[in-house]
Phi, psi and omega in degrees: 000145071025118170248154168303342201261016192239333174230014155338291202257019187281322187235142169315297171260028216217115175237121165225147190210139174212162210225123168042040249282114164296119194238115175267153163204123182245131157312094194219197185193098190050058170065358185231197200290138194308112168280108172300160191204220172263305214254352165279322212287306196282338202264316193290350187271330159281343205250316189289304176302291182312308186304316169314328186251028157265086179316011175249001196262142158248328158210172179210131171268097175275098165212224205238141152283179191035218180250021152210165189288308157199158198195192000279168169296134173285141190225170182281038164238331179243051147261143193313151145203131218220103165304167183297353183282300184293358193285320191297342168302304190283341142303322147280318225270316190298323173291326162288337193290314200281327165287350165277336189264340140323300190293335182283107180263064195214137193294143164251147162234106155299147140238091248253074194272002184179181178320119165240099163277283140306131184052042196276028164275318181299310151313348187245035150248012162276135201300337181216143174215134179259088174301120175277181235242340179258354181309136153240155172224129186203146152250104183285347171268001201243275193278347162303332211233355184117351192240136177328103154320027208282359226186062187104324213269314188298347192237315200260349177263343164269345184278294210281335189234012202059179208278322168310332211265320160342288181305304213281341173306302173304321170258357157301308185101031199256155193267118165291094171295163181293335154316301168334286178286357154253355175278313150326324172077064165259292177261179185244342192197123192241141202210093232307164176315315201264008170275321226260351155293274159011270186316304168289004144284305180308301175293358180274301138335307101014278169327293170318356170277343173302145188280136192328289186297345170281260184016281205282309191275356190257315135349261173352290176310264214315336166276348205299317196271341181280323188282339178303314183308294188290347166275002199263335212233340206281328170297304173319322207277307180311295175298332149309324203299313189291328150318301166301323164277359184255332179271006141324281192306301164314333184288293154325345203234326184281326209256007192052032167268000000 
């Protein structure tokens, strides 16, 4: 088991504060909106795990610093390219990031402040998701740019928008406004920016009158068919992405660039 006082201060990207408990946990990068990297890609899958493995969490709130949710857009100059030996890093932390934030067994409420350019799968595996009125969804890191969808994006966006309109999403590159993403049932409620904490407080409070194990089991269940999915397809998918990324690299290396 896990104390706050023990992975609070733990992490870079990762700012928590919890009230009764409710637990925020905002997303960041020196304080301002999360730049994906190395050190998110590495610190959130422990960070997911400690919370998950604390009996003092009763909800957990996810959202973002500044004005966008996570960024910057990805270009074919910072997409990984990585043999397969260096690949194995990236490859375990990708299965956990996403089976560690599953594994947490307690209802999640997003709150969605702004453009998720990157990994903007994470916020949509939490049971009720909230948007600002600037939210945007894209995925910018991956087949726009040279690279496999592998590493989640291949499972939760044909789940969610289903499977045709899912694909043409992944291989356009195409941008979801928040109006979009709620007529699609991608979010449940879009909300001006300084409204959309409130709210995930209010419904955070709301939960929270449920009995610990009504809590906790109720999670469970409601995750039982994403996580089945995602054990059958998510590894698999991190191993095509790492293929593709190594024959990056191979391309690179005949052509002396």
């Amino acid at each position: 088991m896990a104390t706050l006082d023990e992975y609070a201060n733990k992490y870079q990207s990762v700012r928590m504060e919890r009230t009764d408990g409710i637990l925020q946990i905002t997303l960041h990068t020196n304080g301002g909106s999360l730049q994906w990297g190395s050190i998110p890609h590495e610190e959130l899958p422990q960070a997911f795990h400690d919370i998950g493995s604390d009996p003092e969490n009763r909800v957990v709130i996810m959202t973002g610093a500044g004005e966008a949710f996570t960024g910057p857009p990805g270009t074919r100059e910072s997409r990984p390219r990585r043999s397969p030996s260096q690949w194995d890093k990236t490859y375990w932390e990708g299965k956990h990031l996403l089976m560690n934030l599953l594994d947490i067994e307690v209802p999640m409420i997003s709150a969605i402040n702004g453009p998720a350019l990157r990994h903007s799968e994470l916020p949509l595996l939490c049971d009720i998701v909230l948007a600002s009125e600037e939210a945007t969804f894209q995925d910018s890191g991956h087949f726009i740019n040279g690279l496999i969808p592998g590493d989640g994006m291949h499972v939760i966006y044909p789940m969610l928008l289903g499977l045709n309109r899912g694909r043409y999403f992944l291989l356009t590159g195409q941008t979801i406004d928040a109006q979009k993403a709620l007529d699609w049932g991608l979010v449940s409620e879009v909300l001006p920016r300084d409204e959309l904490l409130p709210r995930a407080w209010a419904l955070a409070e709301q939960l929270a009158q449920q009995s610990p194990l009504v809590l906790r089991y109720s999670r469970v269940l409601l995750t039982q068919y994403v996580k089945r999915v995602m054990h059958d397809l998510l590894g698999y998918g991190l191993a095509l992405e790492g293929l593709g990324s190594a024959d990056t690299l191979e391309q690179q290396s005949s052509t002396g660039t």
